[in-house]
C-alpha positions, 0 to 999 in steps of 0.5 A: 436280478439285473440292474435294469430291473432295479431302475425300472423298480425306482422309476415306478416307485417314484412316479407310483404310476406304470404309464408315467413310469414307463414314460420316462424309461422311453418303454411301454408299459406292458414290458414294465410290469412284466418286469416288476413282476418278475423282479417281485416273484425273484425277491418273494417280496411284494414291492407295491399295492396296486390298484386300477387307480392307484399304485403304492409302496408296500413297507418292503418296498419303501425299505427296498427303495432306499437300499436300491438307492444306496446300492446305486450311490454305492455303484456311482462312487465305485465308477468315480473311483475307478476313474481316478484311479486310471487317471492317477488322481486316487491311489498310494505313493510310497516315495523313497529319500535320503534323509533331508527333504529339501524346502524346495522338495517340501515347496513342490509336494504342497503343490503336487497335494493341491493337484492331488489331494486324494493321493496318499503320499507316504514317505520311507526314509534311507539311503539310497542302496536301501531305495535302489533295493526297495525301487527293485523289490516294488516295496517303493513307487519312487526314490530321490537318490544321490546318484543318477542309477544306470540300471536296465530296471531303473529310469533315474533323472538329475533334478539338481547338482548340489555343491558342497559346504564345510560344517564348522563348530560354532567356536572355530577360528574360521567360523567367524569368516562370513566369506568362502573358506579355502578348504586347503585350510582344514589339512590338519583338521579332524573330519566326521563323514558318513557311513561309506556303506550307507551313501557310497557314491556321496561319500567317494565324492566328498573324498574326491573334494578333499583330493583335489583340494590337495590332501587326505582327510583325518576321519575322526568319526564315521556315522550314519545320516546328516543330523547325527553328523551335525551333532558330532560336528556341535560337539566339537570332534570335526568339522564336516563336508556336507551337502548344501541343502544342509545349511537348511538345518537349523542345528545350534552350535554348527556354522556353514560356509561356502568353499572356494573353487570348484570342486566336484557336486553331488547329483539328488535325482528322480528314480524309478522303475522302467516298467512301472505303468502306475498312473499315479507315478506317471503323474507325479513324475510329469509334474514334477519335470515341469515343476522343477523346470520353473522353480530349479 
């Protein structure tokens, strides 16, 4: 059974007639017939009634024409498909982060949705080893990172340098100070860090802060991401050096503030996989390019 055989079969069902049939498929009408003929001997089916006059559909051919008909909706969604997916418009992308979506990430994934309604974005938590693994595994499309990856099998682009603040508990003698706090000023203080292990970069690079700010901190507590950091600094154990996206955290009990000076910044870039030709990523990662131009 060809497909061609199929149209010719709609065409006469429709027109219930050979010569408008034939007509309309720009054929003559002997070649139609031949191929009807063949189609119904194929099927051991008889498809229509015919007479000198008049030309219908028997009940197996008014139950074949509606399976034809789904088979070729059936066939124009699979082309559509087919389509968007080439042109990176349907398909999964599995995104990698560090813990905190930023509401500027937030803003740009309603956007990218707009363009792409029909990609299934799924997100997966972890830091950034976890993502670099998962980035070389395929486990993951793409990863925001705290550090910019040199790799052979990884591209990896800034898309911001994000400053440090200091998290305090609510009830410190600094926090009522709604100005920048000198860091200087927390020689003595007890300090809750990450998990070195987890974020090796982000946590060498707040040392660093503490270095050139003149002395090295009193590691009270270590732990494992931004929230349960917050929550010991709510509980009063230590104040925090954090990333600024996390004064977007709503955390009762913890004040941010600003830290005078300059002083080293952390890098949240865009990495993945050199020899990932997914048009899907492809996509995402150009639009993301020009939409963090407009909106860093």
């Amino acid at each position: 059974m060809e497909m061609r055989q199929l149209k010719y079969f709609i065409a006469v069902a429709e027109e219930l007639h050979f010569n408008n049939a034939a007509k309309r498929l720009n054929i003559s009408q002997p070649p139609l017939s031949l191929q009807i003929n063949h189609l119904e001997k194929e099927m051991g089916v008889k498809l229509f009634y015919r007479t000198k006059r008049n030309v219908e559909l028997t009940e197996a051919g008014k139950l074949f024409l509606d399976r034809t008909y789904s088979i070729f909706s059936k066939l124009s969604e699979a082309c559509e498909e087919a389509s968007n997916i080439q042109n990176g418009a349907l398909g999964q992308l599995k995104i990698g982060y560090t813990g905190l979506l930023s509401q500027q990430l937030i803003n740009f994934f309603h956007y990218y949705r707009s363009k792409f309604p029909n990609v299934n974005v799924v997100f997966h938590q972890m830091s950034t080893a976890d993502q670099i693994n998962a980035l070389n595994d395929n486990q993951i499309h793409i990863g925001f990172t705290w550090e910019t990856v040199n790799s052979k099998l990884l591209n990896s682009i800034v898309t911001r340098r994000i400053p440090f603040v200091i998290a305090l508990p609510s009830n410190h003698p600094l926090s009522h100070n709604n100005d920048q706090l000198d860091l200087r000023d927390f020689s003595d203080e007890n300090f809750i860090m990450s998990l070195r292990k987890k974020e090796p970069n982000y946590y060498d690079t707040i040392i660093t802060v503490f270095h050139k700010a003149g002395f090295t901190p009193k590691i009270f507590q270590e732990t494992d991401g931004i929230y349960n950091i917050l929550t010991f600094v709510a509980a009063e154990w230590g104040a925090a050096i954090v990333s600024e996206l996390s004064m977007e955290i709503q955390k009762p009990g913890v004040e941010f503030r600003k830290i005078v000076g300059e002083y080293p910044t952390v890098d949240l870039s865009l990495t993945w996989r050199k020899d990932e030709n997914y048009p899907v990523l492809t996509n995402f990662i150009s639009i993301f390019k020009e939409w963090n131009e407009t909106n860093s």
